[in-house]
C-alpha positions as a Markdown table, in Angstrom:
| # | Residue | x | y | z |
|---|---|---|---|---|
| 1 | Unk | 86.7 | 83.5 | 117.3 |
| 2 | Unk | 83.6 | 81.3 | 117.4 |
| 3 | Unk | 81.6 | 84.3 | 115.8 |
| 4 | Unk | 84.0 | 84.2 | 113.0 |
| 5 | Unk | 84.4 | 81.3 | 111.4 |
| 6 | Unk | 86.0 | 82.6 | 108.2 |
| 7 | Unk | 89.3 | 82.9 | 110.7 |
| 8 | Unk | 89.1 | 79.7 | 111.5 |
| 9 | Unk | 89.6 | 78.6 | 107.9 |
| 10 | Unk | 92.0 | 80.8 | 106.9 |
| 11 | Unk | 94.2 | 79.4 | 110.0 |
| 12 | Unk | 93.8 | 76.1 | 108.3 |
| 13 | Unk | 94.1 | 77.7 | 104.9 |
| 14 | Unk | 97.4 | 79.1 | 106.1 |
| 15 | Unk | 99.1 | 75.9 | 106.3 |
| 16 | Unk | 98.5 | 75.4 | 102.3 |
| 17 | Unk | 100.3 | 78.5 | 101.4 |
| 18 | Unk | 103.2 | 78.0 | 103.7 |
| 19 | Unk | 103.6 | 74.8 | 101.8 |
| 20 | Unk | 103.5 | 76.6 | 99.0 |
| 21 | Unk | 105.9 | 79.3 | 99.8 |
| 22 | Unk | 108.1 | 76.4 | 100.4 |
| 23 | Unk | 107.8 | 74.9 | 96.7 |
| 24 | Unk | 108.4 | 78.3 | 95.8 |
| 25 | Unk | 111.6 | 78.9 | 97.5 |
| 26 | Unk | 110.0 | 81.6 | 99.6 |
| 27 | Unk | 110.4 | 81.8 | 103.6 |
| 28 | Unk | 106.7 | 81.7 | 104.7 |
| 29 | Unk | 107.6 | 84.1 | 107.2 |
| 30 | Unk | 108.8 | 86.8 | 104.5 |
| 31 | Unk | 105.5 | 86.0 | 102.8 |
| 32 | Unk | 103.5 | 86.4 | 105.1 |
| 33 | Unk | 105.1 | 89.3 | 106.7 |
| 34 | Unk | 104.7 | 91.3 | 103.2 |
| 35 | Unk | 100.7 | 90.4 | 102.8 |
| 36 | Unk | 100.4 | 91.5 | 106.5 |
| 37 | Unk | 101.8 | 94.6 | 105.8 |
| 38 | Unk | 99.9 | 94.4 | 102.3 |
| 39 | Unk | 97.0 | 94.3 | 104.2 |
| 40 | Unk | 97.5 | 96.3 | 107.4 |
| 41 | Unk | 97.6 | 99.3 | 105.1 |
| 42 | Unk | 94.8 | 98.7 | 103.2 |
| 43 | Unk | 92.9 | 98.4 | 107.5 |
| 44 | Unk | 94.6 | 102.1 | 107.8 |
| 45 | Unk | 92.3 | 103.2 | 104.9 |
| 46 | Unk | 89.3 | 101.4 | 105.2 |
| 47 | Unk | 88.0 | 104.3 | 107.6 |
| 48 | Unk | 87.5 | 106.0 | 103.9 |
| 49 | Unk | 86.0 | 103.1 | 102.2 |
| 50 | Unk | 82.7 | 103.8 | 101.9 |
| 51 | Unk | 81.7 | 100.1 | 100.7 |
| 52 | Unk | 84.1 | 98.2 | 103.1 |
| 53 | Unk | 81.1 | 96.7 | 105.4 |
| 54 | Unk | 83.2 | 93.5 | 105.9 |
| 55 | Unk | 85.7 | 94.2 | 108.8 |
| 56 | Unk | 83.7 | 96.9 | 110.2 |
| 57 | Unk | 80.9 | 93.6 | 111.1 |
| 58 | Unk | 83.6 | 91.3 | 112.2 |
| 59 | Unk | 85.7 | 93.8 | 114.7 |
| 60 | Unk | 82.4 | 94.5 | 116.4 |
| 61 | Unk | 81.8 | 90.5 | 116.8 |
| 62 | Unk | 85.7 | 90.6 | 118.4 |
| 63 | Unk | 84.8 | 93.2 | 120.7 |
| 64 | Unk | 81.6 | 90.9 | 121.5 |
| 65 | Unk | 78.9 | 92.2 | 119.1 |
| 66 | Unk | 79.7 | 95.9 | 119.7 |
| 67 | Unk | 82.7 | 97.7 | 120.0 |
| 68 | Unk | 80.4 | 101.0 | 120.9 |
| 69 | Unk | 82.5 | 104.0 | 122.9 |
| 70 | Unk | 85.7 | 101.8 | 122.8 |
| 71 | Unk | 85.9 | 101.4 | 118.8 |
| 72 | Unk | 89.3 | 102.9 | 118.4 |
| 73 | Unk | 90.6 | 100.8 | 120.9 |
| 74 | Unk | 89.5 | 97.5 | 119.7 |
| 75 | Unk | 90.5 | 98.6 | 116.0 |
| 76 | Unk | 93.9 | 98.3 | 117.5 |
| 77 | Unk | 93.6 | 95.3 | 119.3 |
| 78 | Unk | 91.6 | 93.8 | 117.2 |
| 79 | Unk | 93.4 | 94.1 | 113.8 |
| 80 | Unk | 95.7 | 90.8 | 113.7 |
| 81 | Unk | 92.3 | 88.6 | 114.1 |
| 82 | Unk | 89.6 | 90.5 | 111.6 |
| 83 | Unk | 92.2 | 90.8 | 108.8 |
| 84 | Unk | 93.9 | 87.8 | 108.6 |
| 85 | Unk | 91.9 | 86.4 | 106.2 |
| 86 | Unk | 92.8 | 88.8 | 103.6 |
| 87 | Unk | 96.7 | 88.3 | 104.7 |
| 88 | Unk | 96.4 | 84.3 | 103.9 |
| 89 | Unk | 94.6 | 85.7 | 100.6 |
| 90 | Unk | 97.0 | 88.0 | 99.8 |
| 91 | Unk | 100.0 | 85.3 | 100.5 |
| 92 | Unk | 98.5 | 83.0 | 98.3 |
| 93 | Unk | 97.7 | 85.6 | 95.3 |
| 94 | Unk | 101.8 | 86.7 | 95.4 |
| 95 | Unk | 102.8 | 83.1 | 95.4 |
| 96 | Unk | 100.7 | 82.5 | 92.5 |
| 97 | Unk | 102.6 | 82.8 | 89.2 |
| 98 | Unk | 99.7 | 83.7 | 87.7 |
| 99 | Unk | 99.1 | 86.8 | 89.0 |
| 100 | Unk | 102.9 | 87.4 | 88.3 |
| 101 | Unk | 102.2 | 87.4 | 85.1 |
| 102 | Unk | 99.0 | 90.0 | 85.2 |
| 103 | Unk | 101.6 | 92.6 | 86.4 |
| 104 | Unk | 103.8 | 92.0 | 83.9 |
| 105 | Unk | 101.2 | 92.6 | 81.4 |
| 106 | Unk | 100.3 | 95.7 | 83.3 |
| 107 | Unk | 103.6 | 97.1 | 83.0 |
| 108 | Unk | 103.4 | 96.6 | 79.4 |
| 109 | Unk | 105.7 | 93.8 | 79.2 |
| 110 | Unk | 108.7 | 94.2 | 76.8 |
| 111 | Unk | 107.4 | 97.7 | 76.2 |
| 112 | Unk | 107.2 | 99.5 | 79.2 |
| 113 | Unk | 104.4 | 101.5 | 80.7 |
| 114 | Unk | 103.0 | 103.4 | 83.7 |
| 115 | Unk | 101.3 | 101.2 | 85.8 |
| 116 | Unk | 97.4 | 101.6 | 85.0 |
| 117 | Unk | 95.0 | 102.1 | 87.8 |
| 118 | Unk | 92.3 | 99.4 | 86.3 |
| 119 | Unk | 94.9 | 97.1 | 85.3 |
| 120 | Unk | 94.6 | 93.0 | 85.8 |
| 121 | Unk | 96.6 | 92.5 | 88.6 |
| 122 | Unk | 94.8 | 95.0 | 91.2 |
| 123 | Unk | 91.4 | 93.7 | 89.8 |
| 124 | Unk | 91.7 | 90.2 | 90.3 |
| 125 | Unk | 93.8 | 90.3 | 93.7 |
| 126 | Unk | 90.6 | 92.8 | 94.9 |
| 127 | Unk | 88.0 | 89.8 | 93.5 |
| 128 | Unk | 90.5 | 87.2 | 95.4 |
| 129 | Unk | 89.8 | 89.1 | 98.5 |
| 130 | Unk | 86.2 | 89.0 | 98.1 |
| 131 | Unk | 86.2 | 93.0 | 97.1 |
| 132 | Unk | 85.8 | 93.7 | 93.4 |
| 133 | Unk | 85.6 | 97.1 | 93.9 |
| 134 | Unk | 89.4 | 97.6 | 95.5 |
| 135 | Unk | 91.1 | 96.8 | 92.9 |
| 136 | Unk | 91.6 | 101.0 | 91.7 |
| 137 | Unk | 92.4 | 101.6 | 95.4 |
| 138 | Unk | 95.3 | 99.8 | 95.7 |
| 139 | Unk | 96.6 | 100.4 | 92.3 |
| 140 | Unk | 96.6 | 103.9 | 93.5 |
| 141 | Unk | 98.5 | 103.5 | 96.3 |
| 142 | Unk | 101.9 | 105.0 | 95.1 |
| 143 | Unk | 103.8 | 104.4 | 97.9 |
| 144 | Unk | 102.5 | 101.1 | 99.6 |
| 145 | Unk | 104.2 | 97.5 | 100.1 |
| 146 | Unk | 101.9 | 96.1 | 97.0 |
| 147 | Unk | 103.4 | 98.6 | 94.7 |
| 148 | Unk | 106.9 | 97.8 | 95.8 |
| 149 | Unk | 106.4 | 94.1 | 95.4 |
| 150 | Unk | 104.8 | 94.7 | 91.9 |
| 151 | Unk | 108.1 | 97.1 | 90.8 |
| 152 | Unk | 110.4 | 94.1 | 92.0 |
| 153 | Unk | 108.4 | 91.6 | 90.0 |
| 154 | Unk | 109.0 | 93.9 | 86.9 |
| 155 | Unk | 112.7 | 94.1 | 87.6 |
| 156 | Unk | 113.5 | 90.3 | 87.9 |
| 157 | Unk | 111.2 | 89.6 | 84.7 |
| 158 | Unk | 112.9 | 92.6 | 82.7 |
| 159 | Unk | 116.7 | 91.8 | 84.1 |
| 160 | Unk | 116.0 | 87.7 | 83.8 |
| 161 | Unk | 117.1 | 87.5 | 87.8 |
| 162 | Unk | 120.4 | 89.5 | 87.5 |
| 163 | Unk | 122.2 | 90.0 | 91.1 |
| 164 | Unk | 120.4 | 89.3 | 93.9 |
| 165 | Unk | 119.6 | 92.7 | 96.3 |
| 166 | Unk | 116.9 | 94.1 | 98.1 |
| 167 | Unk | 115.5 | 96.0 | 94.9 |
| 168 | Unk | 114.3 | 92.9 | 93.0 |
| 169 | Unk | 113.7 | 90.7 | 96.2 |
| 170 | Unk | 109.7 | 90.6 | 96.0 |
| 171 | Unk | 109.9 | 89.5 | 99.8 |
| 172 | Unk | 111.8 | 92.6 | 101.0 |
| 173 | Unk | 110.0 | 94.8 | 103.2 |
| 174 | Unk | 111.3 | 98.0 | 103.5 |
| 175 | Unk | 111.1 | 99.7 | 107.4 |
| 176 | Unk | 108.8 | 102.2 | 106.5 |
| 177 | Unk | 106.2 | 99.7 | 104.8 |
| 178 | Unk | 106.0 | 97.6 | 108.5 |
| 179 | Unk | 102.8 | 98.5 | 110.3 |
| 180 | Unk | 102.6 | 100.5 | 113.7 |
| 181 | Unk | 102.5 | 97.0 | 116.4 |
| 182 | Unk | 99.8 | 97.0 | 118.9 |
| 183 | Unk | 101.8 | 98.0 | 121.4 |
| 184 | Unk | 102.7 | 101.9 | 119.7 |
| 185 | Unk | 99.3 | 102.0 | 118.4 |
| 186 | Unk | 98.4 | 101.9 | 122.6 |
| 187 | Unk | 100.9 | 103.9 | 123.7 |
| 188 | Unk | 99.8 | 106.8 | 121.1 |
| 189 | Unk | 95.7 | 106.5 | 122.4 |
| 190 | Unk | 96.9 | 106.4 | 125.8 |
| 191 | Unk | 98.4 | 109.3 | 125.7 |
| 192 | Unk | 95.3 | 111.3 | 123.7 |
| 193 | Unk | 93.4 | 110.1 | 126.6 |
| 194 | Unk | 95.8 | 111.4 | 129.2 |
| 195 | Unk | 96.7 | 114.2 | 128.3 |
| 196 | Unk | 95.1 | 117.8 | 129.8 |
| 197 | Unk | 92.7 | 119.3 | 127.3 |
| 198 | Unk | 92.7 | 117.2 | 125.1 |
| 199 | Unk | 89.2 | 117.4 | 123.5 |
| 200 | Unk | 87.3 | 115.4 | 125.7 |
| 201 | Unk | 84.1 | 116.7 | 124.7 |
| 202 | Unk | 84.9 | 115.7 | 121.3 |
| 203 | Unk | 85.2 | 112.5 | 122.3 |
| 204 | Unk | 81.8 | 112.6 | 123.6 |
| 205 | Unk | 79.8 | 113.6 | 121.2 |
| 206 | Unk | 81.7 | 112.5 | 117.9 |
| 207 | Unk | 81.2 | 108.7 | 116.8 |
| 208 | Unk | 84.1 | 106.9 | 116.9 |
| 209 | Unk | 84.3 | 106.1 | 113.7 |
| 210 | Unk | 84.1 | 109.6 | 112.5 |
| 211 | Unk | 87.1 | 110.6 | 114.4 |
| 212 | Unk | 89.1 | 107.5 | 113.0 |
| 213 | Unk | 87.9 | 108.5 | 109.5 |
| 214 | Unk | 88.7 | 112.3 | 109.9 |
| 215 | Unk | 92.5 | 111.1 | 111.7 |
| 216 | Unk | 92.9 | 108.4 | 108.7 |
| 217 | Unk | 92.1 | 111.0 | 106.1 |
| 218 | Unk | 94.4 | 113.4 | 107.4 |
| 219 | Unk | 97.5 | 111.5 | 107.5 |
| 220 | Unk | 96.6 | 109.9 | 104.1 |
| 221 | Unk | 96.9 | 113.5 | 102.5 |
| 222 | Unk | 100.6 | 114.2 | 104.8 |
| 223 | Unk | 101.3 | 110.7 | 103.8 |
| 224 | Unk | 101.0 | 111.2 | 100.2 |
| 225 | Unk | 102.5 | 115.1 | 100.4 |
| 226 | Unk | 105.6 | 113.1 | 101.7 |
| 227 | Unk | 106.1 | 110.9 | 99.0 |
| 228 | Unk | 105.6 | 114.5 | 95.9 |
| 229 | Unk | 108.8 | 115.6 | 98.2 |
| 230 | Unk | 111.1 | 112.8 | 96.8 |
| 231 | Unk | 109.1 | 113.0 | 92.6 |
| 232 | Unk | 110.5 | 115.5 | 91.7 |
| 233 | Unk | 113.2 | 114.4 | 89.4 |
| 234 | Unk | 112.7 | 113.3 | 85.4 |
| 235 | Unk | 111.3 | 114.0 | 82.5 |
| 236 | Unk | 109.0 | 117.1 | 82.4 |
| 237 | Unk | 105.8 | 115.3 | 82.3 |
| 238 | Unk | 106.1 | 112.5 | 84.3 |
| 239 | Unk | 107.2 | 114.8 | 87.0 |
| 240 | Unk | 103.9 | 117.5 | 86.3 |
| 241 | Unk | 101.9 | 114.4 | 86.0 |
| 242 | Unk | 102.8 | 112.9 | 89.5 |
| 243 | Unk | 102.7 | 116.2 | 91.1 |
| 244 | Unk | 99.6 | 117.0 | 89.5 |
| 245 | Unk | 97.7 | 113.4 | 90.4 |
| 246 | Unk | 99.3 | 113.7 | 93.7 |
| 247 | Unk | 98.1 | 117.1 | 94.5 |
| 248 | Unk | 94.7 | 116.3 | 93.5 |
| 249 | Unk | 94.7 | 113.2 | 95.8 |
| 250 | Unk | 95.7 | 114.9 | 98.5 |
| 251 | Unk | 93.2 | 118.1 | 98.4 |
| 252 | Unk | 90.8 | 115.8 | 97.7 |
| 253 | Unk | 91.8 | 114.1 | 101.3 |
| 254 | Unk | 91.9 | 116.9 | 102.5 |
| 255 | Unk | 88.4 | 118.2 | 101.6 |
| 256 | Unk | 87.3 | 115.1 | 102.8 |
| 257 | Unk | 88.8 | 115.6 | 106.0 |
| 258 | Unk | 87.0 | 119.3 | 106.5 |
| 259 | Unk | 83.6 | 118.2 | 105.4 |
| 260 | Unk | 83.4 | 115.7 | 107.6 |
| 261 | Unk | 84.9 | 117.6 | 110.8 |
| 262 | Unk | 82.2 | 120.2 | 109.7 |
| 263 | Unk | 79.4 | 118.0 | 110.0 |
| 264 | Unk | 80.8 | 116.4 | 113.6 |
| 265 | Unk | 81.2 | 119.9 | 114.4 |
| 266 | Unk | 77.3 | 120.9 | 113.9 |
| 267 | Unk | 75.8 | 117.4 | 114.8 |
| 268 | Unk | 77.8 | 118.1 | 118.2 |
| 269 | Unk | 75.8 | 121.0 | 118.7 |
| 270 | Unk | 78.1 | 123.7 | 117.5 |
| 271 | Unk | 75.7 | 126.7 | 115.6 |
| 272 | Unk | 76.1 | 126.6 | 112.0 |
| 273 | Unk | 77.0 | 129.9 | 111.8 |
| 274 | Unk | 80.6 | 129.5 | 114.1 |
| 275 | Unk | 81.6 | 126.5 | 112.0 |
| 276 | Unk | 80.2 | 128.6 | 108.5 |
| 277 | Unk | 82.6 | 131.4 | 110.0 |
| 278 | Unk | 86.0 | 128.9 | 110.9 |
| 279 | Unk | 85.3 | 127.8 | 107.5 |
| 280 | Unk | 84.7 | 130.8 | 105.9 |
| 281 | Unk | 82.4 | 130.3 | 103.9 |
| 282 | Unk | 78.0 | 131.3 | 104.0 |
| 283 | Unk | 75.9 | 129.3 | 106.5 |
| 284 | Unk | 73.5 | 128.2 | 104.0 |
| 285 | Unk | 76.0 | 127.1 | 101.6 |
| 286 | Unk | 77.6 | 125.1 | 104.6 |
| 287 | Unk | 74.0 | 123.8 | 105.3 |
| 288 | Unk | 74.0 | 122.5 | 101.8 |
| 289 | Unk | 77.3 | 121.0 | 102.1 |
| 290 | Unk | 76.2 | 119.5 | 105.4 |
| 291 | Unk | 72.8 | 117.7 | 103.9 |
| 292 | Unk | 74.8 | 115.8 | 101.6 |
| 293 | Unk | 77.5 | 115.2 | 103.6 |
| 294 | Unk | 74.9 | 113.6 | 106.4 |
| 295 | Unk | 73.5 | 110.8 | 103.2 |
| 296 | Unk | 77.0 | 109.6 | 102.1 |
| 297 | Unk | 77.6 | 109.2 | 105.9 |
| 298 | Unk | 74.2 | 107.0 | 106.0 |
C-alpha cells in the first residue's frame, strides 16, 4: 500500500462517513456493503472502459509494478485494495442528502419519469469519483445495486416513508447484487487452468487483458439478455422500448466481443483468411475491421 497513498486516505476517510452513517441512522456496515457492491460492479466492466486508466495503474503497483502474465489473477486478489477508494466515495455520495435529492429530480419528482441516462445524479456521483465521464454508464446499468438504491429513494420520497420492507430500504442488497468473493473468483480460474484442453495456447499468446475484456463483454450481453426475460410485462411501448434499448446493448456487446476475439485471433498468428471464414465474412473486409479495431485497442 505504500505505492498507493490514495488508499491510505480513504482508510482514514472511512472513519468520517461511518460517523456519518451513524447521524444518519444507517448501519455503516449496510452502507458500506451497498457502495462495495456499487462499486465492484462497475470493476466487472471496466475491462470495456476504454478511458478507465485509473485502476488499471494501481492493480499493477499491488501486484508490484506489474501484474504481466498473472493479470487475471491479481484482478481478483487485488480488487478490495485498488477500489476502495471509490467504495468510501460512493458511501459518502448515498449518505449525502444532496444527492438524494438529484434523483428525485431525475425521476421527475411529483411527475414521474423514466430515469434519464445524463441525468444529475449519475453525473455528479461519476465527478465525485474523480470520472466525469461515467456518469451515462452507470445510469445505464438497468439492473445494478445503484439503480436499485435510486428506485428505493424514489419510493420513500413518493410514499413519505410508508411501511418499512426491503423495497424502500435504500440499504437492502438484494443476493444477486453481492459480488463473486475472492475465494469463487479463485476457485473458477483454477479450474480454467486445470482443466485438459483448455486453450492453453490462447493463454499464451492473448494479453491478459484482452481475454478479461472479451470474458467481461460476454457475460455483460447474457447478463443484460437475462434481465429482457423478466420486461416483458406493461404498456406497449415501455415494453418495445426496453426490449428494443436492451437488444441493441446487448448486440452491441456482443459485436464488441467478436471484433476483439478476431483481432486476438490473427495477432496470435491465425491466417486472416480462417478467421475471415469462422466469421463469414471477406478477408479484406475483416482486414479493415481489424486495422481499426488494433487503434481503439492502442
Amino acid at each position: 500500500m505504500r505505492r498507493l497513498p490514495e488508499v491510505v486516505a480513504a482508510r482514514w476517510r472511512w472513519a468520517g462517513v461511518e460517523r456519518r452513517a451513524v447521524r444518519a441512522g444507517a448501519e455503516p456496515e449496510r452502507v458500506f456493503a451497498l457502495a462495495y457492491a456499487v462499486v465492484a460492479r462497475w470493476w466487472e466492466q471496466a475491462l470495456n472502459w476504454e478511458r478507465e486508466k485509473v485502476w488499471t495503474w494501481r492493480l499493477h503497483q499491488v501486484a508490484g509494478g506489474n501484474a504481466g502474465s498473472d493479470f487475471e489473477w491479481w484482478r481478483i486478489v487485488g480488487r478490495d485494495a485498488v477500489v476502495f477508494p471509490e467504495v468510501v466515495a460512493v458511501a459518502d455520495a448515498l449518505l449525502d442528502p444532496g444527492m438524494a435529492e438529484l434523483v428525485w429530480v431525475d425521476s421527475g419528482a411529483g411527475r414521474p419519469q423514466a430515469l434519464p441516462v445524463d441525468g444529475l445524479f449519475c453525473r455528479r456521483l461519476g465527478e465525485r469519483v474523480g470520472r466525469e465521464w461515467l456518469g451515462p454508464l452507470a445510469a445505464a446499468d438497468h439492473g445494478g445495486p445503484l439503480i436499485a438504491w435510486m428506485g428505493s429513494v424514489i419510493r420513500l420520497r413518493r410514499t413519505a416513508g410508508g411501511p418499512p420492507g426491503y423495497d424502500n430500504d435504500p440499504w437492502w442488497l438484494r443476493r444477486e447484487h453481492r459480488p463473486v468473493t475472492m475465494a469463487g473468483q479463485l476457485r473458477v480460474l483454477g479450474k480454467e487452468k486445470r482443466a485438459p484442453g483448455s486453450g492453453t495456447m490462447w493463454r499464451t499468446v492473448v494479453p491478459p487483458e484482452q481475454r478479461m475484456r472479451i470474458g467481461s463483454l460476454i457475460g455483460s450481453a447474457e447478463e443484460q439478455l437475462l434481465q429482457l426475460r423478466g420486461a416483458q410485462s406493461g404498456p406497449t411501448a415501455e415494453v418495445a422500448r426496453q426490449l428494443l434499448q436492451g437488444l441493441g446493448h446487448s448486440a452491441g456487446l456482443i459485436e464488441a466481443a467478436w471484433k476483439r476475439t478476431a483481432v486476438a485471433a490473427v495477432n496470435g498468428g491465425v491466417p486472416m483468411e480462417e478467421v475471415a471464414r469462422w466469421a463469414d465474412m471477406p478477408a479484406e473486409s475483416l482486414r479493415t475491421m481489424l486495422t481499426a479495431g488494433r487503434r481503439e485497442d492502442d
